[in-house]
Biopython code that builds the backbone (N, CA, C, O; Angstrom):
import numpy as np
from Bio.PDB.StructureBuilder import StructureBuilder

atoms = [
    (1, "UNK", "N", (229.000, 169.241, -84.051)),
    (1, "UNK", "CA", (229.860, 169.417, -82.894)),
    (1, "UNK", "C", (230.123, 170.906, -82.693)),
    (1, "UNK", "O", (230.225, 171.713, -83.617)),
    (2, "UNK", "N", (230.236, 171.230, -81.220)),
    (2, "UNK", "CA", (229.938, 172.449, -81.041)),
    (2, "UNK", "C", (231.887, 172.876, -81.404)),
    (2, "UNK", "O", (232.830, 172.095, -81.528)),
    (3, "UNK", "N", (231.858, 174.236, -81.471)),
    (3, "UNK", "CA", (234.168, 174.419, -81.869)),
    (3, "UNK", "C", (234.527, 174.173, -80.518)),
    (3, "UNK", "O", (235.749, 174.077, -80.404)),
    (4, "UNK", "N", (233.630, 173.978, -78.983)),
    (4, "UNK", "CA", (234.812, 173.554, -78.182)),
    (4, "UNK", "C", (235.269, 172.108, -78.422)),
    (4, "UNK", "O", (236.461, 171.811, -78.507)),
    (5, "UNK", "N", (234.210, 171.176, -78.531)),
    (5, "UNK", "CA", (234.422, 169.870, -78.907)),
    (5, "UNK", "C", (234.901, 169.658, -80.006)),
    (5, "UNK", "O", (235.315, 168.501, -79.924)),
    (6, "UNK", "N", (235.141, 170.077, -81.114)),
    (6, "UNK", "CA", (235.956, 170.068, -81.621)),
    (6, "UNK", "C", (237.511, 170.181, -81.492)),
    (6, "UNK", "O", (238.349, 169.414, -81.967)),
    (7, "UNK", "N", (237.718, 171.353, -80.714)),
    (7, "UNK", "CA", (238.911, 171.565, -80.426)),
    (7, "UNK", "C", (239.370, 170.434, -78.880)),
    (7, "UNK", "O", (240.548, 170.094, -78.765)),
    (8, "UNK", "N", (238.558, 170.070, -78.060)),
    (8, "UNK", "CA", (238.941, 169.212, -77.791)),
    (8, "UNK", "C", (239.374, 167.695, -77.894)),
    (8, "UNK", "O", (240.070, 166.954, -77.200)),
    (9, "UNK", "N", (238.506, 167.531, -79.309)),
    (9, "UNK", "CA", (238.828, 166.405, -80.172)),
    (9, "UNK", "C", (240.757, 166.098, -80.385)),
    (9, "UNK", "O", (241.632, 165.288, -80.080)),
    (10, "UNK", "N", (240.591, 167.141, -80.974)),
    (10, "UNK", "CA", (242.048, 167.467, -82.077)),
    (10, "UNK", "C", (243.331, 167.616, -80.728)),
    (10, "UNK", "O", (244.488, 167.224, -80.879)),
    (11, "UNK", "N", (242.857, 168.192, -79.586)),
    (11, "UNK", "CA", (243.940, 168.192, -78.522)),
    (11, "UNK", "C", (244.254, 166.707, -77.844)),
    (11, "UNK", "O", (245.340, 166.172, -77.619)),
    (12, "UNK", "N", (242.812, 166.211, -77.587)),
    (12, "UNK", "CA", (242.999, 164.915, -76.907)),
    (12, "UNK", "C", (243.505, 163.790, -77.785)),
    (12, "UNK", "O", (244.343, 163.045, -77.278)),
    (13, "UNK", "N", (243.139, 163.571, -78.960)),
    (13, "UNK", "CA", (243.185, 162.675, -79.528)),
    (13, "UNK", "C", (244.462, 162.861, -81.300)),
    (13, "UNK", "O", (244.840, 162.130, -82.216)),
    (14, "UNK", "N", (244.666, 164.456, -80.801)),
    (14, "UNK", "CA", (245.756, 164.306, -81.364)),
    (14, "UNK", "C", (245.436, 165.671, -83.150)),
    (14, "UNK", "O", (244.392, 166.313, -83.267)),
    (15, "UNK", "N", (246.282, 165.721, -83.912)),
    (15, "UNK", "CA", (246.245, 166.261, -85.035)),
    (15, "UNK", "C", (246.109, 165.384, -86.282)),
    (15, "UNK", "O", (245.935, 165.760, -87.441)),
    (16, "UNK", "N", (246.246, 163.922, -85.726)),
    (16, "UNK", "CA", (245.901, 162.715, -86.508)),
    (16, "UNK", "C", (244.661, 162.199, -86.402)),
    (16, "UNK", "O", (244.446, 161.327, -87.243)),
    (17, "UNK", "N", (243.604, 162.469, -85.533)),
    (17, "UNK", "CA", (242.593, 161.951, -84.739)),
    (17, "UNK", "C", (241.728, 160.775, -85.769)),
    (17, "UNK", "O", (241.117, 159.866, -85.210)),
    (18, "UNK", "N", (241.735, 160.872, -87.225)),
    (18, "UNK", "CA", (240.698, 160.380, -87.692)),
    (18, "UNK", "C", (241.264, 158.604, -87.958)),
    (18, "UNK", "O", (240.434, 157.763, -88.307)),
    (19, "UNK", "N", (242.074, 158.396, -87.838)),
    (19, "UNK", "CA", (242.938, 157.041, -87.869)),
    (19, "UNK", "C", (242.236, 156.843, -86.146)),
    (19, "UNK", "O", (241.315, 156.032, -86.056)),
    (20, "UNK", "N", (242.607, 157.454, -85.067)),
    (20, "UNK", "CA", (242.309, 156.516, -84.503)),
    (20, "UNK", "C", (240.673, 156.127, -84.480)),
    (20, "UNK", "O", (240.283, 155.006, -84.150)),
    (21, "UNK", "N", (239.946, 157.009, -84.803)),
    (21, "UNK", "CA", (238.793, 157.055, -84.538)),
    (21, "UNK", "C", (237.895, 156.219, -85.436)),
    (21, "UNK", "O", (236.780, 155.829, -85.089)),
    (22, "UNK", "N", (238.480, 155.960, -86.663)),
    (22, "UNK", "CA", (238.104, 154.597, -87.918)),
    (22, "UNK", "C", (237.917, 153.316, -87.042)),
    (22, "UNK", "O", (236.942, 152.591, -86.846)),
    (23, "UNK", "N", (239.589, 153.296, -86.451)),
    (23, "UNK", "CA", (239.654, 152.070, -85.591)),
    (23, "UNK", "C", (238.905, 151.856, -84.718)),
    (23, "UNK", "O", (238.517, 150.692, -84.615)),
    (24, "UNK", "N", (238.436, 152.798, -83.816)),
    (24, "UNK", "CA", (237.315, 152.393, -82.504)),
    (24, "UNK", "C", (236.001, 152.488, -83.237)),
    (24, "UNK", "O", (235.033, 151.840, -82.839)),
    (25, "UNK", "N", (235.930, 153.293, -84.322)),
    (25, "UNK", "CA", (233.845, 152.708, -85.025)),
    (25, "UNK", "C", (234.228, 151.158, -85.388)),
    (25, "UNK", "O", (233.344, 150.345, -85.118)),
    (26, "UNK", "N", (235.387, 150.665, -85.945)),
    (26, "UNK", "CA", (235.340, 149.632, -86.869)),
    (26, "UNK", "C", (235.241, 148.590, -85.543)),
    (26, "UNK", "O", (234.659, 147.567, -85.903)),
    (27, "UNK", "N", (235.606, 148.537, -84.208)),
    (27, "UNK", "CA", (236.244, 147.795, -83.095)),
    (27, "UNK", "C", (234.979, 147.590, -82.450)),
    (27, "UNK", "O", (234.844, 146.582, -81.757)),
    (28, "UNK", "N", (233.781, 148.619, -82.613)),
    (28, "UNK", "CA", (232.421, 149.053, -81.915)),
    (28, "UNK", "C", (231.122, 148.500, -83.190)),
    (28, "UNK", "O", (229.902, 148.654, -83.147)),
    (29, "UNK", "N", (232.113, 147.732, -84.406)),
    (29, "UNK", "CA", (230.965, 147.608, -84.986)),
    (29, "UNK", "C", (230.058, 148.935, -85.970)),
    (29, "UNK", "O", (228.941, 148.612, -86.374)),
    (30, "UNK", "N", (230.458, 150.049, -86.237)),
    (30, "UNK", "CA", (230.209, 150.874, -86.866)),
    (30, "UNK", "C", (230.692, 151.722, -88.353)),
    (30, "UNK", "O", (231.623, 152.478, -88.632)),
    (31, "UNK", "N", (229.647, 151.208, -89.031)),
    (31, "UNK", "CA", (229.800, 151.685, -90.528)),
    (31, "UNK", "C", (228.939, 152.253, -90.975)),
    (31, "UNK", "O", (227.838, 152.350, -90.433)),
    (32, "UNK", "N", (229.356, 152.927, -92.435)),
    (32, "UNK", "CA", (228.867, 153.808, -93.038)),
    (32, "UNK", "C", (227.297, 153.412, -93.610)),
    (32, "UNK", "O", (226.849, 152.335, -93.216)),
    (33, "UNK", "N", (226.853, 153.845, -94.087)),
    (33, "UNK", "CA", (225.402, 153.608, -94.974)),
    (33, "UNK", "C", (225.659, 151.940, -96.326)),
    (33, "UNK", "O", (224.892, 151.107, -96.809)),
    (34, "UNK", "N", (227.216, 152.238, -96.430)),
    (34, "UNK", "CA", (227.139, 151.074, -97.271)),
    (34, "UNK", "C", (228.063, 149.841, -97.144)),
    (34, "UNK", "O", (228.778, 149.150, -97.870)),
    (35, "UNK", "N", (227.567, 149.941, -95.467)),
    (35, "UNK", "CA", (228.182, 148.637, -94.342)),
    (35, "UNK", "C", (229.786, 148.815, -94.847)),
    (35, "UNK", "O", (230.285, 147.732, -95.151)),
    (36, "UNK", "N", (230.796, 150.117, -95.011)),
    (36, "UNK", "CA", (231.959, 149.373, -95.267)),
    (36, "UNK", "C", (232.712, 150.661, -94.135)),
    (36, "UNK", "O", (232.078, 151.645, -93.753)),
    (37, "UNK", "N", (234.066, 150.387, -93.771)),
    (37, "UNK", "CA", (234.685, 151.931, -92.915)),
    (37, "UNK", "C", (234.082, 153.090, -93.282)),
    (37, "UNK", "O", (233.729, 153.592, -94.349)),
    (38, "UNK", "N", (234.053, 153.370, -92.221)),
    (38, "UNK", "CA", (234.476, 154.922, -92.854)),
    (38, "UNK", "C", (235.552, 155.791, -92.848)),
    (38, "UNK", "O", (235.987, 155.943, -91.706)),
    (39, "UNK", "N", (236.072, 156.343, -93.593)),
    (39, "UNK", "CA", (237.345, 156.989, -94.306)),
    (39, "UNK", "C", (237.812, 157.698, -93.051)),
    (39, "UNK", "O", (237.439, 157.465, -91.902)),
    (40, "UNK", "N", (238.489, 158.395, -93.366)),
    (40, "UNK", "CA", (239.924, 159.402, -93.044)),
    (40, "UNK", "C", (238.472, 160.712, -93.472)),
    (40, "UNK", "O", (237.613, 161.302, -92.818)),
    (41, "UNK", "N", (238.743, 160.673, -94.403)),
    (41, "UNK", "CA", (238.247, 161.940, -95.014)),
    (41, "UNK", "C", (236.591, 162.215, -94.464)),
    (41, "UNK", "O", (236.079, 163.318, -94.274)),
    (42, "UNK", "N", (235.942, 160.856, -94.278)),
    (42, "UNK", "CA", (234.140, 161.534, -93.630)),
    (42, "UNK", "C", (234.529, 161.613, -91.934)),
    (42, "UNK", "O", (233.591, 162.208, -91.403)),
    (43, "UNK", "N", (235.305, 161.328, -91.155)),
    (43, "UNK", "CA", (235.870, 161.616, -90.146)),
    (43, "UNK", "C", (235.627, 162.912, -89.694)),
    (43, "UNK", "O", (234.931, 163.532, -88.889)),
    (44, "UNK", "N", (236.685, 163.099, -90.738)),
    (44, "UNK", "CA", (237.028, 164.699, -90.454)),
    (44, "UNK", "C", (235.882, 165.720, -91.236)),
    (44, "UNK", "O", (235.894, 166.861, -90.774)),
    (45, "UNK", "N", (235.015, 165.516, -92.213)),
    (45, "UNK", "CA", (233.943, 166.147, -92.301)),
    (45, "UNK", "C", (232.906, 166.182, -91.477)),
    (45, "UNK", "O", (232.052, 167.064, -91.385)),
    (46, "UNK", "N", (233.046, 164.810, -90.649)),
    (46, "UNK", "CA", (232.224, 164.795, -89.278)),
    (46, "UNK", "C", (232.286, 165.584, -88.677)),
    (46, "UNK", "O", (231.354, 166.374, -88.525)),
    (47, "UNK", "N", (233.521, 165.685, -88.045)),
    (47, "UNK", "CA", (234.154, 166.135, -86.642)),
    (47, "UNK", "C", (233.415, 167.944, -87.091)),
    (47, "UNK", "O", (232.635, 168.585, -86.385)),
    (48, "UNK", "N", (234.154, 168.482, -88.824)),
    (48, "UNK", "CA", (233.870, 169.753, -88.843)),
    (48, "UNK", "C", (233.156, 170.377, -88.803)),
    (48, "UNK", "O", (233.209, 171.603, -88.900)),
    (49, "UNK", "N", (231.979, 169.479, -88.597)),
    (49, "UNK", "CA", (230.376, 170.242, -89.036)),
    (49, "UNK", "C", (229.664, 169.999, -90.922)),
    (49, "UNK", "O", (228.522, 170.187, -91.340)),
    (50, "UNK", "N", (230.794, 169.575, -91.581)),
    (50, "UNK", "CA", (230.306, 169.627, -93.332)),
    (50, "UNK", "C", (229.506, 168.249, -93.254)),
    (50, "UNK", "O", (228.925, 167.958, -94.300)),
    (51, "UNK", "N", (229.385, 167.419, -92.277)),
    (51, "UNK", "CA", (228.508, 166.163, -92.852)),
    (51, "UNK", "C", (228.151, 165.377, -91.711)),
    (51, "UNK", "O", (228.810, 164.465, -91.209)),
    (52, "UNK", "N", (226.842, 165.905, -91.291)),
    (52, "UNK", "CA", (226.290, 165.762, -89.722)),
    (52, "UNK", "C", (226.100, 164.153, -89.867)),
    (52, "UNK", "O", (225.690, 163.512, -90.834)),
    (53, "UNK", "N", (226.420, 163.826, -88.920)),
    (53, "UNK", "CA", (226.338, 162.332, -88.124)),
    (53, "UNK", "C", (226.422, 161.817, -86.872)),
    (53, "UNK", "O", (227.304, 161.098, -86.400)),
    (54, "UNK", "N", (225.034, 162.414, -86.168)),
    (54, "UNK", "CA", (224.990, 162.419, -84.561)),
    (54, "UNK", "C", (225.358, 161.243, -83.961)),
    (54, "UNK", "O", (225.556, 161.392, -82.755)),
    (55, "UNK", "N", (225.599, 159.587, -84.562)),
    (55, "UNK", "CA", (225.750, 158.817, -84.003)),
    (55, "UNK", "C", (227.257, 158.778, -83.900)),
    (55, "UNK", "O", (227.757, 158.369, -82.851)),
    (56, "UNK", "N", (228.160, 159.241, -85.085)),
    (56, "UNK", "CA", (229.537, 159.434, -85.308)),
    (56, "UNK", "C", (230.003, 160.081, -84.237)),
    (56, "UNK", "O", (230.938, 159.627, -83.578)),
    (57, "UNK", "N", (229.377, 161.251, -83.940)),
    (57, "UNK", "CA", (230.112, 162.413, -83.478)),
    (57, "UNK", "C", (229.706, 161.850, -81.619)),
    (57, "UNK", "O", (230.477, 162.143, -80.706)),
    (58, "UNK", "N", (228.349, 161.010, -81.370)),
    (58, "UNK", "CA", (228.639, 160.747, -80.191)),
    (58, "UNK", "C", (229.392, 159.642, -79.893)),
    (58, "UNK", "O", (229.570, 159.515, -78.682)),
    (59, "UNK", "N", (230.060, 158.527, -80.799)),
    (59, "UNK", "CA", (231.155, 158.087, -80.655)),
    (59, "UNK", "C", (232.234, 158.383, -80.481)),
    (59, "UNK", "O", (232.922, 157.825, -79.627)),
    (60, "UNK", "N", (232.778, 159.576, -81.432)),
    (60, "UNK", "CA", (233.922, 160.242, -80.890)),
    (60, "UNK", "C", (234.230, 161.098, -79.548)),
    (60, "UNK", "O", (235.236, 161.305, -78.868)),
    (61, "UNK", "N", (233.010, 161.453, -79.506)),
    (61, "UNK", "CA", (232.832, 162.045, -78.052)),
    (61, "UNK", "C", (233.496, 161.346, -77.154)),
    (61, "UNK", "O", (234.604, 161.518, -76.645)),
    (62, "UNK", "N", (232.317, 160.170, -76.960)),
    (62, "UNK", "CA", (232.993, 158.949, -76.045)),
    (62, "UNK", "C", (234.617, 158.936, -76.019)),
    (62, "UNK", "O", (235.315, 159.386, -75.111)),
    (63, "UNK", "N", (235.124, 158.230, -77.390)),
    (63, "UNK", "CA", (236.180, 157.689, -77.678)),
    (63, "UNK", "C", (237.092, 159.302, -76.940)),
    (63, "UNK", "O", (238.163, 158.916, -76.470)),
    (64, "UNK", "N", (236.979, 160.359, -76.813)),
    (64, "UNK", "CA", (238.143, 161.469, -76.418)),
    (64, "UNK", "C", (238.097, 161.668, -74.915)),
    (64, "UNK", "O", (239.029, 162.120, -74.251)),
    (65, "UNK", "N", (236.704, 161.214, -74.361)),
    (65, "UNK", "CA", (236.713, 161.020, -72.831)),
    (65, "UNK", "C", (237.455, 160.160, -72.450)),
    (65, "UNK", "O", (238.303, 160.436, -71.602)),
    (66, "UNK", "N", (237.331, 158.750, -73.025)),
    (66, "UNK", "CA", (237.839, 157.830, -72.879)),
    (66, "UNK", "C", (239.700, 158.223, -72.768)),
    (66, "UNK", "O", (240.307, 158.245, -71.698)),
    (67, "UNK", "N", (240.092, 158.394, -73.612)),
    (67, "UNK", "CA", (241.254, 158.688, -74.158)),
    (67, "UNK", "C", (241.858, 159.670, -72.961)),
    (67, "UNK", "O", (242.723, 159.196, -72.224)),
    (68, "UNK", "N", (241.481, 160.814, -72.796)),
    (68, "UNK", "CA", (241.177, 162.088, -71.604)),
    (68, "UNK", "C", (241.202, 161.414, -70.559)),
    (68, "UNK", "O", (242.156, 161.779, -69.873)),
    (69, "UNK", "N", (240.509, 160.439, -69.993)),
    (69, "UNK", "CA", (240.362, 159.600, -68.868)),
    (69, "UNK", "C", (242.245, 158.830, -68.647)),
    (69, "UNK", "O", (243.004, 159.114, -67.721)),
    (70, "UNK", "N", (242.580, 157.744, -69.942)),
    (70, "UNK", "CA", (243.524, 157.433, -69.318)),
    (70, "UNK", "C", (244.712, 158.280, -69.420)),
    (70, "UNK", "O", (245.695, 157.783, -68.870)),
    (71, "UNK", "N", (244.874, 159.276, -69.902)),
    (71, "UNK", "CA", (245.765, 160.147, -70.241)),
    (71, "UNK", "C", (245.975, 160.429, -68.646)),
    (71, "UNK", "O", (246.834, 160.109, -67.824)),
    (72, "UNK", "N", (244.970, 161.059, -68.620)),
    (72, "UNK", "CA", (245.031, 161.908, -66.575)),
    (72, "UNK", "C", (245.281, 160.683, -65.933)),
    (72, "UNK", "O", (246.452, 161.005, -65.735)),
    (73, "UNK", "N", (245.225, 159.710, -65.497)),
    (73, "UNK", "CA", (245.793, 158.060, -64.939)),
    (73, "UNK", "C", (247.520, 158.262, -65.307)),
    (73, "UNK", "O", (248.489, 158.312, -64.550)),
    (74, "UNK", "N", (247.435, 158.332, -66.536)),
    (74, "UNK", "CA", (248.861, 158.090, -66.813)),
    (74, "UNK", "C", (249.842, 159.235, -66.021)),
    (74, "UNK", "O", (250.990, 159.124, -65.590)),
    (75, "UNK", "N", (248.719, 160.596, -66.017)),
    (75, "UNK", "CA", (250.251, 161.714, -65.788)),
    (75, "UNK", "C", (250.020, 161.376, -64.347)),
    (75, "UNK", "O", (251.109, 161.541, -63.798)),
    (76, "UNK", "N", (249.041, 160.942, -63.374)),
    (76, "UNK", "CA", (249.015, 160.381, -61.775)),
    (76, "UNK", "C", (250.485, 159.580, -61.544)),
    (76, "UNK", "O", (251.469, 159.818, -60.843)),
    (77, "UNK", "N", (250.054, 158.292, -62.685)),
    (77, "UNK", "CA", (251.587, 157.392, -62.223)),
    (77, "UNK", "C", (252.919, 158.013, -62.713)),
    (77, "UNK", "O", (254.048, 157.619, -62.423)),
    (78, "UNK", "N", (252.690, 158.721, -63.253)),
    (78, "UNK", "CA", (254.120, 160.099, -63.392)),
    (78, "UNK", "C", (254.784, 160.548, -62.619)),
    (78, "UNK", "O", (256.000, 160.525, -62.430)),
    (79, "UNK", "N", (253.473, 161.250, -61.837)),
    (79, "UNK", "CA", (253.509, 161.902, -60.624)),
    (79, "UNK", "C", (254.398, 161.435, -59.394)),
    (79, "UNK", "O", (255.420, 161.747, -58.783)),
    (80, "UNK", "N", (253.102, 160.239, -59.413)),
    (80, "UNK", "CA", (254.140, 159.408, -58.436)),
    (80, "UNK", "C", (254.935, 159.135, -58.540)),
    (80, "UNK", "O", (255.550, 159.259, -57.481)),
    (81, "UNK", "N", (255.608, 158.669, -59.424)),
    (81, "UNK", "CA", (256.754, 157.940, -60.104)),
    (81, "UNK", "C", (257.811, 159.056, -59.968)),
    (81, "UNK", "O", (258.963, 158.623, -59.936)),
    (82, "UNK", "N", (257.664, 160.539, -59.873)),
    (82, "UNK", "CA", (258.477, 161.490, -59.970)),
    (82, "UNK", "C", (258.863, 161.649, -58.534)),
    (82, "UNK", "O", (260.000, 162.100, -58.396)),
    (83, "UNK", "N", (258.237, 161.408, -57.471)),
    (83, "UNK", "CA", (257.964, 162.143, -56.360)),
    (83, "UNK", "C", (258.575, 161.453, -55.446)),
    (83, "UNK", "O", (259.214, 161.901, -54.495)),
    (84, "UNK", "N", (258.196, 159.273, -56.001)),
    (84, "UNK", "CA", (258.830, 158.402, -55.310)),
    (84, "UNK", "C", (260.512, 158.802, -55.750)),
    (84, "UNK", "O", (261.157, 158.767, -54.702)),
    (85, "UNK", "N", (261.358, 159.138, -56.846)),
    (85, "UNK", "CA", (262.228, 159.272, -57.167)),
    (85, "UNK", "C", (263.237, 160.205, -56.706)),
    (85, "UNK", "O", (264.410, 160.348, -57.050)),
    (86, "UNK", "N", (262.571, 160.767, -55.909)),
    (86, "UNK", "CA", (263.243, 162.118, -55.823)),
    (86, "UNK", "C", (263.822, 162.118, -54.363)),
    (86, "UNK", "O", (264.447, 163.094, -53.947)),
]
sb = StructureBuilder()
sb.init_structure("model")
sb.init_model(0)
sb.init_chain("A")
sb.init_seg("    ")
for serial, (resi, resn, name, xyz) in enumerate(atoms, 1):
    if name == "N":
        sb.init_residue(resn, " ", resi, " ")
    sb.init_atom(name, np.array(xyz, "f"), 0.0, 1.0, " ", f" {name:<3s}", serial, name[0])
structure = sb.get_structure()
């Protein structure tokens, strides 16, 4: 992962990111070499570059668009929600 995607990882999806991101490989059907989760800890060696895993890292990809996607939805009905209020 290139350091912008990275750093957009960690913004979108948080300073916790590797919890959620267990949950959407495990939800998508995706495990390690010895069919079981994968950790907290190969997550984040993913994400850093120490332990390449192009299929990982284009999951997480996904999973922060995704995330990015309803985030911007949410601050819309904000918006509105602020604007109708006022």
């Amino acid at each position: 992962m290139t350091l912008e995607e990275i750093s957009r990882v960690r913004i979108i999806l948080g300073k916790h990111y590797s919890k959620n991101v267990v949950l959407h490989l495990n939800t998508i059907g995706m495990y390690n070499s010895d069919g079981n989760s994968f950790s907290s800890a190969a997550i984040r060696k993913i994400v850093n570059g120490f332990q390449p895993n192009d299929e990982v890292e284009l999951e997480i990809l996904k999973l922060t668009a995704k995330v990015a996607k309803l985030q911007a939805a949410n601050e819309k009905k904000r918006e509105a929600l602020n604007r109708k209020n006022q």
